[in-house]
N, C-alpha and C positions, 0 to 999 in steps of 0.2 A: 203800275208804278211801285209793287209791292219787293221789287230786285231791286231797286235804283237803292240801297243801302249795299245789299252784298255787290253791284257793280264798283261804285262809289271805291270801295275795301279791294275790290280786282285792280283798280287802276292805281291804285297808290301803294300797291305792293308790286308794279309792271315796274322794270328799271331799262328795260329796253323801246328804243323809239316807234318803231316799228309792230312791236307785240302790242304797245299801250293804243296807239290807234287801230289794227286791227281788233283788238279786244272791245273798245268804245263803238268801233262800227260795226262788229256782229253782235253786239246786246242789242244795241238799241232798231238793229232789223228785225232782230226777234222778239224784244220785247213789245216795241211799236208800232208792229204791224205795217211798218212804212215797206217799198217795195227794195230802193235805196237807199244808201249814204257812201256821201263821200269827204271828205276830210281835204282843205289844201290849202297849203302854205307858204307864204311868199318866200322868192326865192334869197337867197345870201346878200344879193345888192339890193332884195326888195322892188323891183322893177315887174317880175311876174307870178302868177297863179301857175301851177301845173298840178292834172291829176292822171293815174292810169286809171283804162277803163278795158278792161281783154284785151289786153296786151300793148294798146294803143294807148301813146300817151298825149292829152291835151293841153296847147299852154295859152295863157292871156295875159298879155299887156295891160298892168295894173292901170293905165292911164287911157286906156282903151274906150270910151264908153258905148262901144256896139254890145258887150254883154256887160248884163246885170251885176256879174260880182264887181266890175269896176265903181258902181252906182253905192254896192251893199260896203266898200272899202273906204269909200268918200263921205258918208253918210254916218256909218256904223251902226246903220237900222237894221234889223232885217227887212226880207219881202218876200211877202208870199205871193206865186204867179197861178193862175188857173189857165186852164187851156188855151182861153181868149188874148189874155195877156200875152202868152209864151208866145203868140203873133208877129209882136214887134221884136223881137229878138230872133228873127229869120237873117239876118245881113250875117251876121259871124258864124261861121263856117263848122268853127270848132265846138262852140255851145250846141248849135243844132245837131251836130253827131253825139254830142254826148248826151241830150235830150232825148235820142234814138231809144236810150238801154231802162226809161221809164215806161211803162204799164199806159194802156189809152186811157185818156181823159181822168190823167192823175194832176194834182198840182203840184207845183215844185217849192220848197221855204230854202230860202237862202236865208243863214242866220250870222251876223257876225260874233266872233269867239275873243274873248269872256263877250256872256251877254250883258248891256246897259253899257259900257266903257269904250271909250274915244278911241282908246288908240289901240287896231284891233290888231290880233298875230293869228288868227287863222279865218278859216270860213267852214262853215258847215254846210253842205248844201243835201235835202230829205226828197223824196219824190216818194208821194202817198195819197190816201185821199181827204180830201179837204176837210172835213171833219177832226182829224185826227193833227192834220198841221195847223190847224186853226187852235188847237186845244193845246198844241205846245206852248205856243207864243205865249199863254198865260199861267205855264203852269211853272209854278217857283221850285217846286225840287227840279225839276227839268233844268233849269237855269242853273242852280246849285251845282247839278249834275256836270256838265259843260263847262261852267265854272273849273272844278273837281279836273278835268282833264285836261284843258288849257293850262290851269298850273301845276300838273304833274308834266302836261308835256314841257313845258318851260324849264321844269325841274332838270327833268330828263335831259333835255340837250346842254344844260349849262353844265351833269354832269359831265356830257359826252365831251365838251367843251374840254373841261377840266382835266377828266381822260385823256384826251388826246394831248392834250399841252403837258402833260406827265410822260407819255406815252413819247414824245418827241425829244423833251427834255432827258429822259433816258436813254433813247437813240444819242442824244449829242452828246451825251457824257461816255456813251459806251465809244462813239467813234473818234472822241480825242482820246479815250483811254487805246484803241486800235494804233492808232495815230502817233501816242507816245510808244508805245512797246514798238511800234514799225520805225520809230525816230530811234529810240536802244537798240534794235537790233543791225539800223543800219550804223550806228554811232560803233557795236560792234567787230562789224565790218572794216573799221577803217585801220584796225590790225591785221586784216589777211588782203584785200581790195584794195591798198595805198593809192593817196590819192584827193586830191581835193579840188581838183579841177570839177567845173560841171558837168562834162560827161562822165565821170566816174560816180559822183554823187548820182546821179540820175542812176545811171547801173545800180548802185547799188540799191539804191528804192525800188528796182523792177526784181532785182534778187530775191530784196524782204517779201513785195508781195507774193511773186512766183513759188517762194518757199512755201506760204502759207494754201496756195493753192491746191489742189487736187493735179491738175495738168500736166501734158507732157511739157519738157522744156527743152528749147533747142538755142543752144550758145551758139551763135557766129564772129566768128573775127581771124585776124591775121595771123600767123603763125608766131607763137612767142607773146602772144598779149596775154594769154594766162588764162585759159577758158576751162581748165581741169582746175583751176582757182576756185572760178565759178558756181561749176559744178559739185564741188563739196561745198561752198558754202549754201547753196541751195539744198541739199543735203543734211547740214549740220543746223539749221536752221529750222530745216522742218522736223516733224511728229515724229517722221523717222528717223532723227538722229540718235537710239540708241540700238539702232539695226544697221548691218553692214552696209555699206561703200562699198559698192563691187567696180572696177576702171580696166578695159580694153582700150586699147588703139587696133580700129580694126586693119589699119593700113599696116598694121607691124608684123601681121602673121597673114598666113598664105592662107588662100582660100579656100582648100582644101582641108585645112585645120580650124577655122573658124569656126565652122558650125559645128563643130566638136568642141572646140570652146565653149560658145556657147550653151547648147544644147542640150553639152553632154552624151554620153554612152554606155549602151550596155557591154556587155563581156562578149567579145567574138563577135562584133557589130563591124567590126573591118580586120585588117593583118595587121596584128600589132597590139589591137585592144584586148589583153590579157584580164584584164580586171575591167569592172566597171567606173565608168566620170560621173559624177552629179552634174558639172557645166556652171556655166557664172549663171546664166538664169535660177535656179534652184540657188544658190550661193545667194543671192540677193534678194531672197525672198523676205517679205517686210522692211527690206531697206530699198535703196536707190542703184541701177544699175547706169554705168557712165557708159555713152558709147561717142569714143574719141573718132575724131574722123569719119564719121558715119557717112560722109561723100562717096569713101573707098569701098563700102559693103556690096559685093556684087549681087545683081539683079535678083538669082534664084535663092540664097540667101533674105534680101529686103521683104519678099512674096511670106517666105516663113516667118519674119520677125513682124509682119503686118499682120499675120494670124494671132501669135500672140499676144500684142496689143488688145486685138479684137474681143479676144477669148477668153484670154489669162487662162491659158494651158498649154502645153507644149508634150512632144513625144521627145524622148530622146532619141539620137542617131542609134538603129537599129531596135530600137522599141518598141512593143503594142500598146504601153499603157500612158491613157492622158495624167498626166501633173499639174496637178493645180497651181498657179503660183501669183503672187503679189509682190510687187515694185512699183516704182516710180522710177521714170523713162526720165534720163537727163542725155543728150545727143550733141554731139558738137562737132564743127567743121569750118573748113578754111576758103573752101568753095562756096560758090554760088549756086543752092542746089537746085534753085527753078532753073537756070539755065541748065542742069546735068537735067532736069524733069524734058524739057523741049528736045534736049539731044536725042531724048529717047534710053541715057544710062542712069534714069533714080527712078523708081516708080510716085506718077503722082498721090495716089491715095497715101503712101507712106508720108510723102510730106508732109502735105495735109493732118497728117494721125499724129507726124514728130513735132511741126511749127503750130502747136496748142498755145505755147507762150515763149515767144521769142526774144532773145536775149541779146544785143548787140555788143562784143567789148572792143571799147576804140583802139584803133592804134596809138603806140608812143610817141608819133609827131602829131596827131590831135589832143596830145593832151600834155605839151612840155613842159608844162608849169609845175608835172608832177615831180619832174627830174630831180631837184632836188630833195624833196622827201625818196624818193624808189631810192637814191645814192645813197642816203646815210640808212636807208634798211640794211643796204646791203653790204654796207663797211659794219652796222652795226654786228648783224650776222657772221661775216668774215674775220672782227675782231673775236666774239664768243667760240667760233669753232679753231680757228688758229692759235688763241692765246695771246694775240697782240693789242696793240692800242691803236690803230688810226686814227688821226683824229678827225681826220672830214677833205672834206674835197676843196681846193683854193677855186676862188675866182676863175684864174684862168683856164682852168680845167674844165669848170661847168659849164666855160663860155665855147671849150670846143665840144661838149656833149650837143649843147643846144643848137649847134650848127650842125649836127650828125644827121642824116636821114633817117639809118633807125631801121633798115628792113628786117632787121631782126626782132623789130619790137623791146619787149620788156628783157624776153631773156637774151636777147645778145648787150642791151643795157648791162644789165649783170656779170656776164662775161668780163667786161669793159670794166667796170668799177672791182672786179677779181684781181683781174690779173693789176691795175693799178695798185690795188694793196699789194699782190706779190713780189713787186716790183720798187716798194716804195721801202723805206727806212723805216721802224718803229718807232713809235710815236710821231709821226712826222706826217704832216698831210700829204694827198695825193699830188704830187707836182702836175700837171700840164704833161710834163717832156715823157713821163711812162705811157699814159693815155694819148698825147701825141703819136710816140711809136708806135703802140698798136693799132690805130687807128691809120697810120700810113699803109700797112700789109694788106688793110683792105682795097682794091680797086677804087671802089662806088664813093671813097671818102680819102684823098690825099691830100692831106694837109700839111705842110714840111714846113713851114714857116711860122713864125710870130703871127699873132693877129691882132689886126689894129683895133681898138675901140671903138664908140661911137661918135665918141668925143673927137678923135683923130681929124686933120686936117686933110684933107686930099688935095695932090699938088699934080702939074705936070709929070714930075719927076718926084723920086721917094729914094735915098736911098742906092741911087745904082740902076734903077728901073726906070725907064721911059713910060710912064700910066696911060698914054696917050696910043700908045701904038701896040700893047698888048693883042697879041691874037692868040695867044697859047698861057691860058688863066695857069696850067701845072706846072711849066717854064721859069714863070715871070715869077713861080710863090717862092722855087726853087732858087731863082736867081735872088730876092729880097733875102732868102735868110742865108745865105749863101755872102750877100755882102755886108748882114749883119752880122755874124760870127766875125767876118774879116775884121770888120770894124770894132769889134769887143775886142778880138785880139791884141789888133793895132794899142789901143787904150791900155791894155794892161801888160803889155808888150811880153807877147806870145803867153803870157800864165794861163794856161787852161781852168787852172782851177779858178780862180779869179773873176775868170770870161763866165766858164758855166755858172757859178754862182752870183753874177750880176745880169745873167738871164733864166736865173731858175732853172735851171739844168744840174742832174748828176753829173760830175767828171768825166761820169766812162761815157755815159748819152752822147755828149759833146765829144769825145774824143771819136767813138762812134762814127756822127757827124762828119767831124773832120777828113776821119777813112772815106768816107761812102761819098764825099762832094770833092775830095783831093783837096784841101784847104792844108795849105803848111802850116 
């Protein structure tokens, strides 16, 4: 008993849960000559005991009473068992196995922890001989002793407690701090990504994340939705934004040039190559290399940009020596490249190595709400680089944008709201009747006529037109503005100017018109 001070002094300088009970059960094996100890604690809803014993662990139902510690919980006495006793405690299964790892004809003391108090938080259970567990039960530093560690271990988890609830509460703070910077950076965004539709918002948030990642990234969408947008702003956002932007379109150069592009070359590596290339891969090292249309990249080519990936080295065309090199892989394409994977023209493992984190950008008929912010970017734009003033797009103009299909996406958008400015007077809004005409030169979008509202009446007749008997929608639209011109005419009796200006038309538009339907 002459340790139970320097123990006493080990336990309450232990700050770990684990170390403190280990430490309490190899004293008191070697100070007490007992053969075991074991320690066990009820669990988080307090419902069971569990302890390991070589590698096995055994649990009991606090409310159990085929084993003793249910009796020693209920009670909060201890009890000491001798061999004879240990008898009746044959029914549970798991007490008996772990009676197994005592010494023959030892006795066992189940003690409950703190000793003397009601409401107990652990159990100790000794396997020794009788003499010596007989002499615990009375002995008061003993008690002290137990005491001593029950309330360091209490100690101990209230601080773990405490810890952790710091430990979490710092998590949450870091990940709204994540959360706000991924909110600025997509807020951002909404100067180069236009857009406030939800599928744009969402893009944008897969951008911020994607930027912050390590991953390859692979943009899909239509041709014209803006996926070289993308691609620098994933780019410009990440680590590597003060390292080069390297942008191929591989479908723009022959493929016999490509991997010369790429790759680069030494000096007399083909007819022609007088001096030596570095290549865009070396060009891009520590920055981001963009590869446009990567559907187009042929086979023997994809085999070598898969090594690279793999490797991060490459040989140049005609070279013996590896190059180390570092990028981030941004990949884009208009295709469907599992289907080009089945065809048997993409290699699967390259997929797999490009679509790391996949990027969707919708088209501009899933997202038409945007039309009129992308309009006034693009007036705003056309105004700074021409020197004029637009000043915005009328009603009825937006109203034949939003009836457009759009297979041009964003940048035939653009086109569209260009030449409208070119077309338009300064300071003067975009009329309808410029974006009308261009809009008619397209096939996929003939629109020659006025268009009704929603508010508009729908009759038998309209106008000059049978509604009723339409079998030719191009005809019938022809034939309505065809008898509203006549009719503006008639009213202002033949004034062109008059006419177009009480249908928002330029003079010459309308006069135009006039040529092109033979209207006198």
């Amino acid at each position: 008993m002459s340790d139970w001070l320097s123990l006493a002094v080990s336990l309450t300088n232990t700050r770990d849960q684990s170390d403190l009970t280990s430490t309490f059960v190899n004293e008191i094996e070697a100070s007490l000559g007992v053969s075991r100890a074991w320690v066990m604690f009820p669990s988080a809803q307090g419902r069971s005991l569990s302890v390991t014993q070589d590698g096995n662990t055994f649990e009991w139902k606090v409310d159990d009473f085929t084993h003793p510690f249910a009796h020693v919980l209920q009670s909060a006495s201890p009890m000491l068992l001798d061999p004879s006793k240990l008898n009746y405690w044959l029914e549970n299964d798991d007490f008996v196995a772990l009676m197994s790892a005592r010494k023959r004809g030892e006795n066992v003391l189940i003690m409950p922890l703190p000793p003397g108090v009601k409401k107990v938080k652990a159990i100790l259970m000794l396997t020794g001989p009788s003499s010596v567990l007989s002499q615990l039960l009375a002995d008061k530093q003993w008690q002290q002793l137990c005491e001593i560690y029950i309330n360091q271990s209490q100690m101990v988890a209230e601080l773990g407690k405490e810890h952790r609830q710091i430990s979490a509460l710092s998590s949450s703070i870091a990940e709204i701090r994540r959360d706000e910077k991924k909110r600025e950076k997509a807020y951002e965004l909404k100067s180069v990504l236009i857009g406030e539709s939800s599928p744009m918002q969402k893009m944008r948030d897969k951008v911020v994340t994607a930027a912050q990642s390590l991953l390859n990234v692979l943009v899909c969408g239509d041709t014209g939705t803006g996926k070289e947008l993308v691609a620098r702003a994933v780019h410009e956002l990440s680590d590597r934004r003060t390292k080069p932007f390297v942008a191929i379109n591989c479908a723009a150069i022959p493929d016999t040039l490509l991997e010369s592009e790429l790759f680069g070359h030494v000096k007399g590596a083909f007819s022609g190559a007088d001096r030596a290339k570095s290549g865009l891969l070396l060009d891009a090292d520590g920055g981001t290399l963009f590869l446009d249309e990567i559907g187009d990249m042929p086979l023997s080519l994809q085999a070598k940009l898969l090594r690279v990936l793999e490797t991060r080295s490459f040989r140049p065309v005609g070279g013996s020596q590896e190059i180390n090199v570092d990028f981030r892989l941004v990949a884009a394409t208009h295709v469907a490249l599992p289907a080009r994977v089945e065809q048997g023209e993409f290699r699967r493992d390259l997929y797999y190595r490009l679509n790391q984190f996949p990027i969707l950008v919708p088209s501009l008929v899933e997202r038409l709400e945007d039309i009129p912010e992308l309009s006034r970017h693009f007036i705003a734009e056309y105004n700074a680089r021409s020197g004029v003033n637009i000043a915005g797009l009328r009603y009825a103009a937006l109203d034949l944008l939003n009836r457009h299909a759009f297979q041009g996406n964003v940048r035939e958008l653009r086109n569209l709201i260009e030449y409208g400015c070119a077309v338009t007077a300064i300071d003067e809004e975009i009329l309808p009747a410029a974006l009308n005409e261009r809009l008619n030169e397209q096939p996929e979008f003939n629109m020659t006529g006025a268009l009704a509202s929603n508010d508009d009446v729908v009759t038998d007749s309209y106008i000059g037109v049978d509604l009723s008997n339409i079998d030719n929608l191009k005809n019938a639209v022809q034939d309505f503005e065809v008898n509203v011109i006549r009719s503006r005419l008639t009213v202002f009796d033949g004034d062109r100017t008059k006419a177009a200006e009480s249908l928002g038309l330029p003079k010459r538009t309308l006069a135009h018109k006039c040529l092109k339907m033979e209207i006198d």
